[in-house]
N, C-alpha and C positions, 0 to 999 in steps of 0.2 A: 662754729663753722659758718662761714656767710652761703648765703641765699637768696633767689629771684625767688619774688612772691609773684607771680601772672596775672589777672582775672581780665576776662572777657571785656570787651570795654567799646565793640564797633569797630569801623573799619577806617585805617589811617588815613589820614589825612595830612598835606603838608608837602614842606621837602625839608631834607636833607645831604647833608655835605660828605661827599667819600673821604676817608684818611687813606697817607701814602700805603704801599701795598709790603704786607709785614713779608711775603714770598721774595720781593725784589730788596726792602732793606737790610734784612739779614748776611747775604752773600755782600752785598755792596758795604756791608761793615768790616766784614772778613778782608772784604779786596784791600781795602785802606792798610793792614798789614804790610804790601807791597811796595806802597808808595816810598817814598823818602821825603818827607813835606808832609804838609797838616790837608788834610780832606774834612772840608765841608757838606755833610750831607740835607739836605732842606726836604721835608716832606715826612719827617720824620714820623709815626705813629706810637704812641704814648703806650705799652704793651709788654707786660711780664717778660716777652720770650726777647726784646729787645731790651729790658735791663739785663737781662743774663747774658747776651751778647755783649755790652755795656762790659760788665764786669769780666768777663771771659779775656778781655782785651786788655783790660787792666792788669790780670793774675799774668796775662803774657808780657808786659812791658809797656803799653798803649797810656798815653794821657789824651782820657776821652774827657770831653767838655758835655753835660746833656743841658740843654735848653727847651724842655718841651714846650715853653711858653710861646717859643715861636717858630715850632716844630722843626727845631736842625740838632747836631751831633756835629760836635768838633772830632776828627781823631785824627792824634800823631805819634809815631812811632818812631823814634829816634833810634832803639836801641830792644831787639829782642832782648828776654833776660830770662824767659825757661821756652823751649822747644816744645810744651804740651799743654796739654789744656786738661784740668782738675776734673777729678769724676762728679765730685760734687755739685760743678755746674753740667758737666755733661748728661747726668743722669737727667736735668732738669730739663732740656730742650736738645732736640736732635740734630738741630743746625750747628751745635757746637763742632761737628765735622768739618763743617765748613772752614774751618780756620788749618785744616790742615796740607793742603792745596799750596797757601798763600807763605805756610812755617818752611814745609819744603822747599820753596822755589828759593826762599829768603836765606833761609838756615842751614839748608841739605840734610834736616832732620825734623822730624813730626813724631809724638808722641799722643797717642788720644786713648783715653777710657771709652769703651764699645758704647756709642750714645743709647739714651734713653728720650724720652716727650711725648712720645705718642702712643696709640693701645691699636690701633688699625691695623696692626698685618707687621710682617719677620723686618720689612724694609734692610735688608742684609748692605754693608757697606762694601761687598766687594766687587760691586764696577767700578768704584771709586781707587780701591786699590789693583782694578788689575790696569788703569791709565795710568796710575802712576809707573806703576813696574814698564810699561809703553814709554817711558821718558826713562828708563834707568833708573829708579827705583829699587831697591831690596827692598821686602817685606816682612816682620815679623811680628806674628803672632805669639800671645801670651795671655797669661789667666786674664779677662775684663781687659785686656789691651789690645790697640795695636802699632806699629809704629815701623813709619816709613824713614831710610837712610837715602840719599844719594851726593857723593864730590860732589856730581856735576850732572845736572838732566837734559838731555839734548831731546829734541823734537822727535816725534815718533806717530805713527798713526792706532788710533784707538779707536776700535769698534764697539759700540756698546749693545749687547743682548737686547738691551728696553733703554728705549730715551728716558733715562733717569733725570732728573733732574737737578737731584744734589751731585750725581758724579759729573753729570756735563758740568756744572759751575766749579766743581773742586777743580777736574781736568783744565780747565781753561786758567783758571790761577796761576796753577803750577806751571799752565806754560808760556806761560806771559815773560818769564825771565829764564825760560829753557833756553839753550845754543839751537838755533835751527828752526824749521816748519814744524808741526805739529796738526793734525788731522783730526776731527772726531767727527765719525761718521755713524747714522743711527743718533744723532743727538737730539737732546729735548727743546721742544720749538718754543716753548712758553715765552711767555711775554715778557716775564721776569730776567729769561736767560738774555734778552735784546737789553732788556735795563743796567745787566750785568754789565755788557759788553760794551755799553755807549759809554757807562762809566769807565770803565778801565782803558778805551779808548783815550777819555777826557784824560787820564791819565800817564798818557804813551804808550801805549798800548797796540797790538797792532791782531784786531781779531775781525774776521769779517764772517759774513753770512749766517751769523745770529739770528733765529727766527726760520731759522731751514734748518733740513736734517744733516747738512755737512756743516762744520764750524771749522775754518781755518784759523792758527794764531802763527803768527813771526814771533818768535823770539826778541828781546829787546832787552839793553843790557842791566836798564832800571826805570823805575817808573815817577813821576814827579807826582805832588799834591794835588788835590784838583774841589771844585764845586760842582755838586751834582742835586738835584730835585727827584726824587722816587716816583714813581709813576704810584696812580690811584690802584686801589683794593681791589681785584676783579671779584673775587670773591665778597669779601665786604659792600660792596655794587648786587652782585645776584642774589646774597641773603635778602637787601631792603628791596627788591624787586619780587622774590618771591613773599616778601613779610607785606607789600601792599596786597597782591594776589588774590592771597588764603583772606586776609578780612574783608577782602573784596574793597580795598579801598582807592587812593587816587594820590598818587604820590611823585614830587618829582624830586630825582637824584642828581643833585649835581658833581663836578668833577671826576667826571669817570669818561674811558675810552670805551665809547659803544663796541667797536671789534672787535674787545676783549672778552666782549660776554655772549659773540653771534647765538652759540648755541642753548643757555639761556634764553635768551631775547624768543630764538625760533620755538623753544619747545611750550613760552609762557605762548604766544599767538595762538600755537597747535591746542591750547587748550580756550581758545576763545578772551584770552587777555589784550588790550588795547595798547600798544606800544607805540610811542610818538619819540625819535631820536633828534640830537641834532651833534655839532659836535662835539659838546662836554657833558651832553645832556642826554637823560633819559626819563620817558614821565611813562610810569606804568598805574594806566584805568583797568582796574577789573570788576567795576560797575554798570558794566555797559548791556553784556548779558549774560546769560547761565553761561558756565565753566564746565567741561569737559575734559574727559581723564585722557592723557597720551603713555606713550612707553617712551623709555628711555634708554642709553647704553653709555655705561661713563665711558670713556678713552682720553688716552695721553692728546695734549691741545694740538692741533684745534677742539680735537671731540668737545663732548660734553663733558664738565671735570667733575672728578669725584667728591673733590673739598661741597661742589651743590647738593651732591644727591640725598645726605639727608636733608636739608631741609626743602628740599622738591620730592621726595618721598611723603614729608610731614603736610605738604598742599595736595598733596594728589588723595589724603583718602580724606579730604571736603569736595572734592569732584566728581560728578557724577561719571558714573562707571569703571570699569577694572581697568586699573596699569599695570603695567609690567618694567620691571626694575631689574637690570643687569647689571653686573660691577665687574668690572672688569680688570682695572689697577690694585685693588688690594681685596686680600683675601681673608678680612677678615671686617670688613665696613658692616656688618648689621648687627651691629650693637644696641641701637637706640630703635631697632623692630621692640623688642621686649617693651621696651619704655611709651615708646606709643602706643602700644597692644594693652598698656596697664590704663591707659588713658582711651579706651574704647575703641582705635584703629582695627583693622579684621584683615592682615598682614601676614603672609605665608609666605616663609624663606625654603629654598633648593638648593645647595649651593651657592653658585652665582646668581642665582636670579630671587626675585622677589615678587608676591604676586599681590598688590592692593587692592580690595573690596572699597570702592569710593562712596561718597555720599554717608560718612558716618559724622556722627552727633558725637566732637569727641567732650571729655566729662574732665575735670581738674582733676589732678592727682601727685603723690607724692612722686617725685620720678629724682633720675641722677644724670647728670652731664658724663657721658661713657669716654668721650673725646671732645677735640674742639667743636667740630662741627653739626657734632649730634647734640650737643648744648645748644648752637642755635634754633636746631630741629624742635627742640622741649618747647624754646622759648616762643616757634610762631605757634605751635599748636596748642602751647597755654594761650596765646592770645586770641584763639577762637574755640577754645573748650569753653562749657559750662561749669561754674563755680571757679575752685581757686587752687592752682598750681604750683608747686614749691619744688623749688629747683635745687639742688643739692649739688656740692665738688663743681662748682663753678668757677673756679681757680682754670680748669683746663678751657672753659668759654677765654676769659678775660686774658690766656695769654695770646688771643689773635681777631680781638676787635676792641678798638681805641673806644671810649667814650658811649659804648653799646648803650647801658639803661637811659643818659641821658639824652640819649638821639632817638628811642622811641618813646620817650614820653614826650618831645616834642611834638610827634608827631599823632599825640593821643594813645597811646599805647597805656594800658594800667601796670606799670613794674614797679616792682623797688627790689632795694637792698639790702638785705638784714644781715646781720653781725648776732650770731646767738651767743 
């Protein structure tokens, strides 16, 4: 089983370079589905959950090209040749949904095994299925399945209970090649969903108001091949911001869109961190003076996102005084409490809220990556624990940061790799 070994090592130093953002590449794989013509994608990020996309496309018909050398993805789709997507990869990543949007509009039929990838919360796919039935859609359900029918999907409007953000991106697939307008209203403003929709634009496309809570699409009768670039990590961006922080060091980040990460950016100042932006850039000093404990409340974007909160949980109990930590999008994010509590944290969960006792001395220890994100959490708090941290089921870290161990050993970090 491979493994991060941690040890304390000082506070980073340096910069480093953001990878495309795996939220935005994922869906913009799916869309190429669509096309009729070969789609170039550039920006590509080199990550477990993007070979299983990779292949998911293949098992559908797709001749995908991967070049991570020079971070792009050929894909082209001459010819569907099954209508669903294998449990086998689906059980492995949960975006594998995402192809189902793009099967419908193409096929008038989608077939998907009920996805798996994540351990955070029920994440249920039925906003995504009740857009589609909003475009004409039949729906059924069956044992581990589900699978959508339609001739012909005309435009329809579709409310969504929560700006989801896998159903807005399915929704909008599927209706990119509907007859008619199409509506979603209550949709997810993420930055990802603007990246979706500039591609599929680049594509013929015709989706507007992306980045607000209504999203219009027209109808169009096919969509041509197109070149697109993925926008930078927001997340990937606020890990190495919050990983300078906590060792109190001086770091700058390049290729990243400062507006992506406002609430970030404001909650590291609220704790006495020194942020210096400009437009690709962000250099975060947290040597400047004592740090200070803030509270927090994840919410769908702009809020503060929840992919941060553990590893902004993991900085707050080296801060002097108590936080308070709300979670709001999933109900089931305090996993890696336990795992820093083994590691000397003084962390009291409620419900949704979390309460952290700051200022602790936290100590190495054996712990387990619970999810993606809480992997990152292990990894800044082994980086200022004392003695030596071993990180276990690292597999869920690496399928959503490109290059992680050898971008913080540039940066002075003490990690490795091991292979037992």
């Amino acid at each position: 089983m491979s493994k991060y070994i941690v040890r304390k090592n000082g506070p980073l130093y340096g910069e480093v370079e953001i990878s495309g953002s795996k939220n935005a590449v994922l869906p913009i794989m799916a869309a190429s589905l669509l096309a009729e013509g070969e789609c170039e994608i550039l920006e590509v990020p080199k990550l477990r959950d993007v070979d299983v996309m990779c292949k998911l496309l293949r098992s559908i018909g797709s001749d995908v090209t991967e070049d991570y050398g020079n971070g792009r993805i050929l894909i082209k789709t001459d010819r569907i040749k099954v209508e669903q997507a294998p449990y086998e990869l689906v059980k492995r990543m949960r975006a594998s949904i995402l192809v189902m949007g793009p099967l419908l509009a193409k096929t008038g039929r989608a077939k998907i095994a009920l996805p798996g990838g994540c351990a955070i919360g029920a994440r249920p796919i039925d906003l995504h299925l009740k857009g589609f039935q909003a475009l004409g859609a039949e729906i059924e359900q069956g044992h581990g399945y589900v699978e959508a029918r339609a001739d012909k999907l005309t435009g329809g409007k579709v409310y969504l209970d929560f700006p989801s953000v896998g159903a807005t991106e399915n929704i909008m697939m599927a209706a990119a090649l509907a007859e008619g307008h199409t509506v979603i209203e209550n949709a997810a403003e993420e930055p990802e969903i603007v990246d979706l929709a500039n591609f599929m634009n680049k594509m013929g496309a015709k989706v507007k108001g992306a980045g607000t809570d209504t999203i219009r699409i027209e109808g169009v009768p096919s969509l041509h091949g197109t070149r697109h670039a993925v926008i930078p990590d927001r997340i990937e961006t606020g890990t190495f911001m919050v990983a300078a922080a906590i060792t109190r060091g001086d770091v700058l980040i390049k290729n990243v869109v400062p507006d992506h990460v406002k609430p970030v950016i404001a909650k590291l100042i609220e704790c006495g961190v020194h942020i210096e932006e400009s437009d690709d850039l962000i250099r975060v000093k947290a040597d400047v003076q004592p740090l200070v404990s803030t509270d927090i409340k994840t919410m769908p974007y702009p809020g503060f996102p929840t992919d941060m909160q553990p590893q902004f949980m993991a900085f707050l109990t080296t801060v002097k005084g108590p936080s308070v930590v709300v979670e709001t999008v999933f109900e089931n994010r305090y996993m890696h409490v336990g795992e820093l509590n083994r590691m000397g944290a003084d962390i009291k969960t409620e419900g949704r809220s979390a309460i952290i006792q700051g200022d602790r001395i936290l100590q190495g220890a054996q712990v387990i990556c619970t999810d993606l994100r809480a992997g990152a959490a292990m990894v800044l708090a082994g980086l200022m624990a004392e003695g030596i941290t071993e990180i276990s089921e690292i597999y869920h870290l690496e399928r959503g940061y490109a290059d992680f161990v050898d971008k913080f050993r540039r940066l002075g970090a003490n990690i490795i790799r091991t292979n037992d």
